[in-house]
N, C-alpha and C positions, 0 to 999 in steps of 0.2 A: 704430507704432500709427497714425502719420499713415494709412499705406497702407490698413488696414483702415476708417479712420473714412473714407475715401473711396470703399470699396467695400460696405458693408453687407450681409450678408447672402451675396455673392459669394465662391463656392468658389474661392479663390487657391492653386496648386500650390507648392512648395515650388520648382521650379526657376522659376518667375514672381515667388517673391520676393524669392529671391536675384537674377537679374537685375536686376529694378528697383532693388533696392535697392546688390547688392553687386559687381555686374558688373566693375565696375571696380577692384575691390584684385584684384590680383595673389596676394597670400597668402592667400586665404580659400576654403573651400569649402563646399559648400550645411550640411554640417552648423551652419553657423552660424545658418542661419534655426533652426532646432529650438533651440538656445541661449535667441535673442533671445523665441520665444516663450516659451520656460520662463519666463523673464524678466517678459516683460509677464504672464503668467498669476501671477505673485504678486504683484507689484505690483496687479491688478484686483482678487487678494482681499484685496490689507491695506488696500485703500482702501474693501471691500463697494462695488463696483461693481456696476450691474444688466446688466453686458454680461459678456461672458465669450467668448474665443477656442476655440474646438472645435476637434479634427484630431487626427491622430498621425504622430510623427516620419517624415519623407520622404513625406508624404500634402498630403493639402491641408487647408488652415486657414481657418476662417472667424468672423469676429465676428458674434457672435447676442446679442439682449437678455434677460435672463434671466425 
């Protein structure tokens, strides 16, 4: 989430997030970003958050204010 509240707005690729974020395990592959967002995308609506993550699986993701 960090990654996005730093990029605003900014279309972030699926393999730019795995990098920054998961570069370095060994065991992982990009399907984990698509995971991690599922993730935070429920977490933003149990909390009625005015932000909301956009994108589809292996596309690029971006946080918009709702």
């Amino acid at each position: 989430m960090a990654h996005f509240m730093i990029n605003p707005t900014k279309k972030l690729t699926t393999k730019h997030l795995f990098r920054t974020i998961w570069d370095d395990e060994e065991d992982m592959d990009e399907s984990i970003v698509w995971v991690c967002i599922s993730y935070l995308r429920q977490k933003l609506q149990a909390i009625q958050a005015d932000i909301s993550i956009l994108g589809e699986k292996g596309g690029d993701f971006c946080l918009l204010q709702d």
